[in-house]
C-alpha positions as CSV (number, residue, x, y, z in Angstrom):
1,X,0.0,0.0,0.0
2,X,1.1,3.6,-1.0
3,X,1.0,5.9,2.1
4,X,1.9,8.8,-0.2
5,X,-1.3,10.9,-1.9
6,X,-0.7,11.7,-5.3
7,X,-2.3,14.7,-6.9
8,X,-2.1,16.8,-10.1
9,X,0.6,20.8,-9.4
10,X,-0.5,23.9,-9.7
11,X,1.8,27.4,-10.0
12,X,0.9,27.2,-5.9
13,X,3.3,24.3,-5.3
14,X,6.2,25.7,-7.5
15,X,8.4,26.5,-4.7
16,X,8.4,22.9,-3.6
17,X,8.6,21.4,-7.2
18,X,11.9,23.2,-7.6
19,X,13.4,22.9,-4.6
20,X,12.4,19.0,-5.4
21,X,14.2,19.5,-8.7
22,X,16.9,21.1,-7.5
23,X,18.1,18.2,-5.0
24,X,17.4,15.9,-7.9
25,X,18.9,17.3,-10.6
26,X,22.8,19.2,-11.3
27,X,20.8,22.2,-13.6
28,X,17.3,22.1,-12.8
29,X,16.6,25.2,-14.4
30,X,15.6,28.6,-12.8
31,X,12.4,29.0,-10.6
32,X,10.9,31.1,-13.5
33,X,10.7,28.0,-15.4
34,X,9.4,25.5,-12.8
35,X,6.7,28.4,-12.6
36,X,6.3,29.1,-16.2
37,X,6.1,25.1,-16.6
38,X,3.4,24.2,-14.2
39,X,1.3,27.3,-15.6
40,X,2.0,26.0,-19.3
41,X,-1.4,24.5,-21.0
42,X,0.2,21.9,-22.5
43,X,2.2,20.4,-19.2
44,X,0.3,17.9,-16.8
45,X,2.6,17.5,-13.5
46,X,2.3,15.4,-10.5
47,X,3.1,15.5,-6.7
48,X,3.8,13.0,-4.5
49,X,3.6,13.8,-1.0
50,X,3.9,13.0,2.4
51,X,1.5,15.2,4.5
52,X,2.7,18.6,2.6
53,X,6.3,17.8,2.1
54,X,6.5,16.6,-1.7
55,X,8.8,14.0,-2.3
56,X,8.1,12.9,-5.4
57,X,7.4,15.0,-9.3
58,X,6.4,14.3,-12.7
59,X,5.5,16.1,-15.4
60,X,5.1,15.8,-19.5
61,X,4.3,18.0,-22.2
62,X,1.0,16.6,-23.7
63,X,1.7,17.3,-27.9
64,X,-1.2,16.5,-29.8
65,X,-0.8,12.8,-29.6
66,X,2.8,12.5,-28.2
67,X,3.6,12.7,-24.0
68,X,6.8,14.0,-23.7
69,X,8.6,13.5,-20.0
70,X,9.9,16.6,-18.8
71,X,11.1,15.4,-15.5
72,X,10.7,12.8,-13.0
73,X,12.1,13.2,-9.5
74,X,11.8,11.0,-6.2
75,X,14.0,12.8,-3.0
76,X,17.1,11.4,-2.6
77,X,16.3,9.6,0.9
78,X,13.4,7.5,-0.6
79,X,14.9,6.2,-3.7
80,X,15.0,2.4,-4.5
81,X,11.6,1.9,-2.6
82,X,9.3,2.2,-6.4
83,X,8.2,5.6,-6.1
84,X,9.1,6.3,-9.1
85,X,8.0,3.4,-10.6
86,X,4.8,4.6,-8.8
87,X,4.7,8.1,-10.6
88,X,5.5,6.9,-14.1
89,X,3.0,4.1,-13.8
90,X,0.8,7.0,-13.0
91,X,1.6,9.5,-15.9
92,X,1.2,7.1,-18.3
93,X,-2.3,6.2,-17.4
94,X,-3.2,9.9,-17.4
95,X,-1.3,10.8,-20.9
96,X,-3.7,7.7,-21.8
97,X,-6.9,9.3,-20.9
98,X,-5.7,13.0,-21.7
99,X,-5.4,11.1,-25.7
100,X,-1.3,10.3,-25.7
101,X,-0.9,7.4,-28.2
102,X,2.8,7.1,-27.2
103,X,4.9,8.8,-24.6
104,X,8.8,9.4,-25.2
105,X,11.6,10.4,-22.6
106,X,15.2,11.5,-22.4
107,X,17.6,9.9,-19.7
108,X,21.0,9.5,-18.8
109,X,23.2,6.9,-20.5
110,X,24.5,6.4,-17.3
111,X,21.4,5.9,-15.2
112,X,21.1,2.4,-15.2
113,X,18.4,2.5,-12.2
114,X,15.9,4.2,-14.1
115,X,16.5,2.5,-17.6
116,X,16.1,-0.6,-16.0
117,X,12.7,1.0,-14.9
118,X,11.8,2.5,-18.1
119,X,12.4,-1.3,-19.7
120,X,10.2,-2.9,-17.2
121,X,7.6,-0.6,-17.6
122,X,7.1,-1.1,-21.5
123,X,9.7,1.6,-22.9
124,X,12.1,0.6,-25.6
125,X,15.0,2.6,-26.9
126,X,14.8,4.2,-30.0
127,X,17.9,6.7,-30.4
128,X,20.5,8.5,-28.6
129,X,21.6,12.0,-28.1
130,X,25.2,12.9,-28.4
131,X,26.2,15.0,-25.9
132,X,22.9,16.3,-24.8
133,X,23.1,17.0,-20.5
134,X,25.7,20.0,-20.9
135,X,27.0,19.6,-17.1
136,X,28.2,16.7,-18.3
137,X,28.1,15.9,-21.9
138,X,26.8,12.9,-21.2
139,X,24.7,11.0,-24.4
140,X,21.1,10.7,-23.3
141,X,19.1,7.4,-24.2
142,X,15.7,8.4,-25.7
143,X,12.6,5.8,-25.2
144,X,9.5,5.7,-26.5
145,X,6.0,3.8,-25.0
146,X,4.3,3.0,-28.3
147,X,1.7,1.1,-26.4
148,X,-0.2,3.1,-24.2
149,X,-2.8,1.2,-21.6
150,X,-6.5,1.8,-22.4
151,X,-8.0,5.4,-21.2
152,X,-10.0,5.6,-17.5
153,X,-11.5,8.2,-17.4
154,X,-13.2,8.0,-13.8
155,X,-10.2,7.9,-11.7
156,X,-8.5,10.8,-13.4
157,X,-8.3,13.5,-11.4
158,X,-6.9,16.1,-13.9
159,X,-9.9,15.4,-16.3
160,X,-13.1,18.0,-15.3
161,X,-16.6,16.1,-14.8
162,X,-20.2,17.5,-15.4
């Protein structure tokens, strides 16, 4: 059983998402863009949290029929314990019933922990980037989803009801 709530970001919890990114991640960006990303039409983010401290982000760029992952973080302390296993299982459901036909991500050659994850959830590889993370230069792996798991509407709390 998941303890943790999960529920769709606002521009409200953009102090938290970046401080979350920015334990996560060497260049997560300025806080302008956190902001400018959770108020952006075409990005559906996530929070996982415990009580009100979040410990846990998604978000992808919904592109006609394409999901793009922008970012999925889990706080350092509770990694290894399929949180975020928990929060992509979740995105892709909702990338389903928001009309996603396939969902495609960027991540570290070197990240073995969440390529595994990616592979176990359905993704395959379809190309590399040379030299795409510039703190690094490190080649990212890009995966794609091509099949996406039917739409469910009723549990979807991002989706408005009558």
């Amino acid at each position: 059983m998941n303890p943790f709530e999960i529920r769709p970001l606002t521009v409200n919890d953009a102090e938290k998402a970046y401080a979350l990114l920015s334990a996560c991640f060497p260049m997560p960006g300025e806080f302008k863009d956190t902001v400018n990303n959770l108020s952006n039409p075409i990005t559906r983010a996530i929070g996982m949290f415990d009580g009100e401290n979040l410990i846990g982000y998604g978000a992808f760029w919904l592109l006609m029929e394409e999901a793009h992952v922008t970012h999925v973080a889990i706080d350092a302390s509770l990694r290894g314990k399929g949180l975020g296993k928990k929060i992509m299982q979740y995105l892709i459901q909702h990338a389903s019933d928001c009309g996603a036909r396939f969902m495609e991500l960027e991540c570290r050659r070197g990240n073995d922990v969440a390529l595994s994850m990616y592979h176990k959830l359905g993704f395959l590889r379809v190309g590399f980037k040379k030299n795409y993370y510039p703190d690094t230069n490190e080649d990212a792996v890009v995966l794609a989803l091509i099949t996406m798991p039917a739409p469910n509407y009723e549990n979807d709390p991002f989706l408005t009801r009558e």
